[in-house]
C-alpha positions as CSV (number, residue, x, y, z in Angstrom):
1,X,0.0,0.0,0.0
2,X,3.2,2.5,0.8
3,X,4.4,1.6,-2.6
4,X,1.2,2.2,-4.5
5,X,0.7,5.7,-2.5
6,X,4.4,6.4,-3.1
7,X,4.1,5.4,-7.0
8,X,0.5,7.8,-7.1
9,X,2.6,10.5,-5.6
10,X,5.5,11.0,-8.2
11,X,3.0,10.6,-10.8
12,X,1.1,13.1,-10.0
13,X,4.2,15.3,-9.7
14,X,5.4,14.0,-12.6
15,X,1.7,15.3,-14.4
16,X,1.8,18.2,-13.1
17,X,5.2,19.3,-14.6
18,X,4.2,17.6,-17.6
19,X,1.3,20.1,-17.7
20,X,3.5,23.5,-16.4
21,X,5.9,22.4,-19.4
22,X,3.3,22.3,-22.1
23,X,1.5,25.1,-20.4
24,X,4.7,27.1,-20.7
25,X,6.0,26.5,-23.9
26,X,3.6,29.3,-25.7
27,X,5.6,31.6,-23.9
28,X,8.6,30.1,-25.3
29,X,7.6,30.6,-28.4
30,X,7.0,34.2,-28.6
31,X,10.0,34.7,-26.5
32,X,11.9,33.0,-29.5
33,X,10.1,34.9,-32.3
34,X,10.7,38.3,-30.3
35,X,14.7,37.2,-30.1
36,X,14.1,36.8,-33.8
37,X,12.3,40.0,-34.5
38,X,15.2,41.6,-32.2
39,X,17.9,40.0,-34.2
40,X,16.0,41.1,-37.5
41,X,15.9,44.7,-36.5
42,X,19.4,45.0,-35.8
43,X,20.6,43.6,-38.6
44,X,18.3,46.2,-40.9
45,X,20.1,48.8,-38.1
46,X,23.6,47.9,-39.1
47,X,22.8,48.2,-43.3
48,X,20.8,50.6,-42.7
49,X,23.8,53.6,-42.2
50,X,25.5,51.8,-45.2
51,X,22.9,52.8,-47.1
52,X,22.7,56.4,-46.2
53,X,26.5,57.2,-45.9
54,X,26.2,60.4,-47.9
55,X,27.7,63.9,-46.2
56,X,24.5,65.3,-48.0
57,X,22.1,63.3,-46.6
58,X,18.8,64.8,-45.1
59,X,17.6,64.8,-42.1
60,X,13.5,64.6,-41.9
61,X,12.1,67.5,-40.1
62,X,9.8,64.6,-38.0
63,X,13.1,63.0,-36.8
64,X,14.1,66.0,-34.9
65,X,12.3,66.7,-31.3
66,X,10.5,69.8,-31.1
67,X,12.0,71.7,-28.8
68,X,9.5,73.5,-26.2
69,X,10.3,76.3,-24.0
70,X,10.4,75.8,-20.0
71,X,8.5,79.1,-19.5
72,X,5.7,77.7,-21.7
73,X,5.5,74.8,-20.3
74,X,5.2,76.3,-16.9
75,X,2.7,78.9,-17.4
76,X,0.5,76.0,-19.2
77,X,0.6,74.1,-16.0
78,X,-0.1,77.2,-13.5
79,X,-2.9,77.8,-16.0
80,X,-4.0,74.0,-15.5
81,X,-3.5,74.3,-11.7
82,X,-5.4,77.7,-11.4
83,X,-8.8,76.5,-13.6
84,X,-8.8,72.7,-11.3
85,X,-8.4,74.9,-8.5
86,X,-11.3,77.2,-9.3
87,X,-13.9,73.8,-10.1
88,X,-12.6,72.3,-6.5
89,X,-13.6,76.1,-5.0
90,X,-17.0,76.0,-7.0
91,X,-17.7,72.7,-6.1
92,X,-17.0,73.5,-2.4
93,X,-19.5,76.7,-2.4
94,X,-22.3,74.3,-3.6
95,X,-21.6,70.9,-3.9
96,X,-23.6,69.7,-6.8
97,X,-23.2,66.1,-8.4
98,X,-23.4,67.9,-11.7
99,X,-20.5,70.0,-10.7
100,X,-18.3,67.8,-9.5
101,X,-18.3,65.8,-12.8
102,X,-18.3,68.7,-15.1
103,X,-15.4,68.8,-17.8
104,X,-12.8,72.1,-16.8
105,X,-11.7,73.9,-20.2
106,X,-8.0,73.1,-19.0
107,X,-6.1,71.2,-22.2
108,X,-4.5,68.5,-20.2
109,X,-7.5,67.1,-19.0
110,X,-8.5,64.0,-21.1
């Protein structure tokens, strides 16, 4: 009877890695394919200056980064902060359900 309980044991260990191993190699696979894609992509990235090696090549206007001001950004946040804090002040006058989900005119709010 120990035997047969000892012998049920393992195999049910044994099934149970059995199932994690095919359970697991999906994951496998896509890790594989992204290695793959990876390995893809930096091959195109080393032909790809080959192909442009000329002094006179152009750079696209979208490939630079815009370049925005601190001050700008700053006043557009104080701006943000000032109309969220006027809603919170409105809504604390008379607390309204309407009020407190009303949209502010404030750009960064989605």
């Amino acid at each position: 009877m120990e035997m047969f309980l000892m012998i049920l044991g393992v195999g049910v260990f044994i099934f149970g890695l059995v199932v994690a191993c095919v359970r697991f190699q999906p994951s496998m696979r896509l890790e594989s394919s992204d290695s793959a894609l990876e390995t893809e992509r930096a091959r195109v990235n080393a032909v790809a200056p080959t192909l442009v090696s000329s002094k006179h090549a152009a750079v696209k206007p979208a490939a630079l980064p815009r370049q925005i001001p601190i001050e700008l950004l700053l006043l557009q946040i104080e701006n943000h902060v000032r109309l969220e804090q006027a809603a919170a002040e409105s809504f604390l006058e008379f607390p309204t359900h309407a009020l407190l989900y009303s949209k502010t005119t404030s750009p960064f709010v989605n």
